[in-house]
C-alpha positions in Angstrom: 0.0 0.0 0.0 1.6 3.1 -1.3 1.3 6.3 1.4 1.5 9.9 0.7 3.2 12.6 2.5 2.6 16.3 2.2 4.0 18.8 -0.3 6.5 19.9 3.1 7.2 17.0 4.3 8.6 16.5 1.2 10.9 18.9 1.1 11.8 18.3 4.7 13.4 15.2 4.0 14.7 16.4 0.6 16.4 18.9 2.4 17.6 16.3 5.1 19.1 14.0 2.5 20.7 16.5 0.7 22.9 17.7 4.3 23.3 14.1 4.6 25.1 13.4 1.4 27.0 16.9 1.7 28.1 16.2 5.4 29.0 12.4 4.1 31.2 13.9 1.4 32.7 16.3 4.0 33.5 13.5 6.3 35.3 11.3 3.4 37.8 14.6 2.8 38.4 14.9 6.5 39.2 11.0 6.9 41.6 11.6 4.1 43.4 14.9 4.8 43.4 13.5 8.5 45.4 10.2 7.2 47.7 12.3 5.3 48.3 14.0 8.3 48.8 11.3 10.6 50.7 9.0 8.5 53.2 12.0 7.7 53.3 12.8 11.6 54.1 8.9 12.5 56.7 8.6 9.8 58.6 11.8 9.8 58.7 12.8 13.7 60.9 16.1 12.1 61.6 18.2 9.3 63.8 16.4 6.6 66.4 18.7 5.1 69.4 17.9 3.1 72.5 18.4 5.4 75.2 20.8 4.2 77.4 19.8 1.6 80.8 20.2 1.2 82.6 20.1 -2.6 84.5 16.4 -2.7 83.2 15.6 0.5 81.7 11.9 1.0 80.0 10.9 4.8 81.5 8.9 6.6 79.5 8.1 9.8 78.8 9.0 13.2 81.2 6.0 14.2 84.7 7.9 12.0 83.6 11.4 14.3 84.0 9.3 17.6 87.1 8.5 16.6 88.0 11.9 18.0 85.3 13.5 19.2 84.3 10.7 22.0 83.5 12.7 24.2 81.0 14.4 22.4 79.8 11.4 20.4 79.3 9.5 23.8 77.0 12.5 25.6 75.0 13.0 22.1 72.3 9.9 22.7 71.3 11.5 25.5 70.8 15.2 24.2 68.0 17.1 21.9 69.7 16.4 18.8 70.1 13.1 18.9 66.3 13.4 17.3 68.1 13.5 14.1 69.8 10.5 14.3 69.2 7.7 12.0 70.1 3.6 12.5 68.8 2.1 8.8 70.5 2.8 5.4 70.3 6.8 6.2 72.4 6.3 9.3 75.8 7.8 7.2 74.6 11.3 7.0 71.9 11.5 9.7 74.0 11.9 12.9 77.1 14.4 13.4 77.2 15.0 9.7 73.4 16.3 9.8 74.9 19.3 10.8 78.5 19.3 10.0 78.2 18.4 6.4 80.4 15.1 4.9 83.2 14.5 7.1 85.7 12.3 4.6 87.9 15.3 4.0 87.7 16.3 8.0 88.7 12.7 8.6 91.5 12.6 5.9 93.5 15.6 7.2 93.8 14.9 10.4 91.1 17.8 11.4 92.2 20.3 9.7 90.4 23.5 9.5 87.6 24.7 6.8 87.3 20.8 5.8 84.0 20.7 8.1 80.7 22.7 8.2 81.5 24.8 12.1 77.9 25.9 12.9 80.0 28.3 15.6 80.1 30.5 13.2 77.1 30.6 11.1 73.7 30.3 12.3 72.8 29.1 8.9 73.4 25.4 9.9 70.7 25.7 12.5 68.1 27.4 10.5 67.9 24.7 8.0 65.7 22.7 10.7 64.4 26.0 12.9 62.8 28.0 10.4 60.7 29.6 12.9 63.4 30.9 14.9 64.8 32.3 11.6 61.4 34.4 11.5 61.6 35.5 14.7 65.3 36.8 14.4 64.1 39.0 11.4 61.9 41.2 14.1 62.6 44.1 15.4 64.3 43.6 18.4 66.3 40.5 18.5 69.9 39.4 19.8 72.3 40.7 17.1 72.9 37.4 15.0 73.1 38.9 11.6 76.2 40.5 11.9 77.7 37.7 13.1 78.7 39.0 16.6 76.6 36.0 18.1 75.4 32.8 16.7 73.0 29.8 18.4 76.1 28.0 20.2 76.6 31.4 22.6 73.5 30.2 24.1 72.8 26.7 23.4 74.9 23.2 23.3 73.7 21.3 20.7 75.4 18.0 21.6 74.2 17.0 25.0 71.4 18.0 27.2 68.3 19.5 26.0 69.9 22.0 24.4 70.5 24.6 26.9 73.5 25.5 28.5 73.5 25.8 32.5 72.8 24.1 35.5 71.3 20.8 36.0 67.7 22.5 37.0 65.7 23.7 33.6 64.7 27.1 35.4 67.9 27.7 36.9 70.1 27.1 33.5 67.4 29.2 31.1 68.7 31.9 34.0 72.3 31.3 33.8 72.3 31.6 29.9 71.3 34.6 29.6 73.1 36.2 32.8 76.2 35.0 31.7 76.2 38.3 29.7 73.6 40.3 31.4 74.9 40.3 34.6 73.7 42.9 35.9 70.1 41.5 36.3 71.9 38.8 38.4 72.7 40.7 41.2 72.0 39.9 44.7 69.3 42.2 45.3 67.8 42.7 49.0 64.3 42.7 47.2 64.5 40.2 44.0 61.3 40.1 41.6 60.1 36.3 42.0 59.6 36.1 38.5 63.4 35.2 37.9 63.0 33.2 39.5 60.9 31.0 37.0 63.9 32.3 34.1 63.5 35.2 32.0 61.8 33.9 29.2 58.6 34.8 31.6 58.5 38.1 30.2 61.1 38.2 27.6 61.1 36.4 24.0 64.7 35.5 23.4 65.0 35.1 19.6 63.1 38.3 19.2 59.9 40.2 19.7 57.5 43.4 18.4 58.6 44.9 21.7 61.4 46.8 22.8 63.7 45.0 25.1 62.5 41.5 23.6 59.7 42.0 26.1 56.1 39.0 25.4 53.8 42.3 25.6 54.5 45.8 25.6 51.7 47.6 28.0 50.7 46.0 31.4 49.1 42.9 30.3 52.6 41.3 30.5 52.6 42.4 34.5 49.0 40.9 34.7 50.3 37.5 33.6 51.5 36.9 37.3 49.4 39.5 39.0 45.8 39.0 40.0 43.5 42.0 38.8 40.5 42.4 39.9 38.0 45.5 39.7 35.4 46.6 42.2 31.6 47.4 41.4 32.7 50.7 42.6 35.5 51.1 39.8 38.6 50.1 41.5 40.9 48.1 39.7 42.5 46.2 42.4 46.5 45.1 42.2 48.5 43.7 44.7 45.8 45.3 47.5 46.0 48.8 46.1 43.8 50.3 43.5 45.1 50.9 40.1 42.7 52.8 38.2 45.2 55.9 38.1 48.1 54.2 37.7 47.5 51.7 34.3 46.6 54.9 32.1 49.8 56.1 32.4 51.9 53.5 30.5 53.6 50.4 31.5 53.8 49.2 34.9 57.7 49.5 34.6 58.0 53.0 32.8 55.6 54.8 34.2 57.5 55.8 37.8 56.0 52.9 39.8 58.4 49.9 39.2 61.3 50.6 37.6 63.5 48.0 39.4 61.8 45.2 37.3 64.7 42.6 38.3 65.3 43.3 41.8 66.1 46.4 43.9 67.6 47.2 47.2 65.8 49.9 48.7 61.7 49.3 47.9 59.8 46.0 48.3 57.8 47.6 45.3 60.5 47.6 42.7 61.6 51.5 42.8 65.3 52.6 42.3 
């Protein structure tokens, strides 16, 4: 027996079938750009690059380095780096010489000079992987790399460790990086801003920033990261158990004659010269 259904009814469930076939066809691309995705994220865990070459240069093998660099061969399994490592037929040119280009001529000399890629001096070894931190160096205000005054080994040991020279605690070597030059933000102050001690990529973006001073924000929003604001049905804005309202108008919390002493100070509790 053959039923009937009304004129919008009708075009209900055409309408319903046609979001069904569209959302079905939606689906199918998502399964495939999502198995595209995943099956490039489980095979290549990092960017694959060519390593540097060098003219009449063949590789050699992590195994010919260790030959005189044990040292550094023997901490390199356990470091950041190591990432790039290889143990199949890509082994040859997927550990030291990664970075350091073909090592047969280094090898045959005995070491001698020019015969091996030295990212010491060139950052340009590095950003062949870290193309993001290449960005970030072409930003205003950045440590000066492009002249060649500084390069990524001032601050960072790529052969053992994660990467980062210091101390054996994370927050306390992040510290000791940076105040190895700016040592005047390491003094002993009698009142010492708690934020370093949590390392001074808290406020500051190391590779470079919009902001002068390498500063994450450039008004009092960075401040407000760390410390609580609230504001009062009455208007207050309340900060550290004093009301703010005339004070945030005026510019930064560091520049506008309040805290000045942003690292430490030794006569106010409040961070004034």
């Amino acid at each position: 027996m053959k039923t009937s259904t009304s004129k919008p009814l009708q075009d209900h469930l055409h309408a319903v079938g046609g979001f069904m076939k569209k959302r079905k066809k939606h689906l199918a691309w998502v399964s495939v750009v999502g198995a595209i995705v995943f099956s490039s994220c489980v095979s290549v865990p990092h960017a694959v690059l060519s390593p540097p070459k060098i003219a009449g240069a063949e590789f050699v093998g992590t195994s010919e380095c260790s030959m005189c660099h044990e040292d550094l061969v023997s901490n390199f399994e356990w470091s950041t780096h190591s990432k790039v490592m290889s143990h199949g037929d890509e082994s040859l040119h997927l550990g030291c010489e990664a970075c350091h280009g073909p090592g047969s001529l280094h090898a045959e000399s005995g070491g001698m000079p020019n015969t091996i890629v030295n990212p010491e001096k060139s950052a340009e070894t590095c950003f062949q992987c870290h193309l993001d931190t290449r960005g970030s160096f072409n930003l205003p205000y950045g440590h000066d790399m492009h002249s060649g005054n500084m390069t990524c080994t001032d601050c960072h040991d790529p052969h053992s460790g994660n990467a980062i020279q210091g101390g054996g605690m994370q927050l306390a070597s992040s510290a000791q990086t940076c105040t190895k030059c700016h040592s005047a933000q390491n003094n002993h102050f009698v009142f010492r801003h708690e934020a370093t001690q949590d390392g001074c990529t808290v406020c500051h973006s190391p590779h470079g920033s919009v902001n002068n001073k390498m500063l994450k924000s450039a008004n009092a929003s960075l401040c407000l990261q760390c410390h609580f604001q609230q504001q009062t049905a009455s208007g207050e804005i309340m900060i550290g158990g004093r009301n703010h309202a005339s004070y945030l108008p005026r510019g930064t919390c560091w520049s506008s004659g309040c805290h000045e002493a942003v690292h430490g100070s030794n006569i106010s509790s409040s961070l004034r010269y």
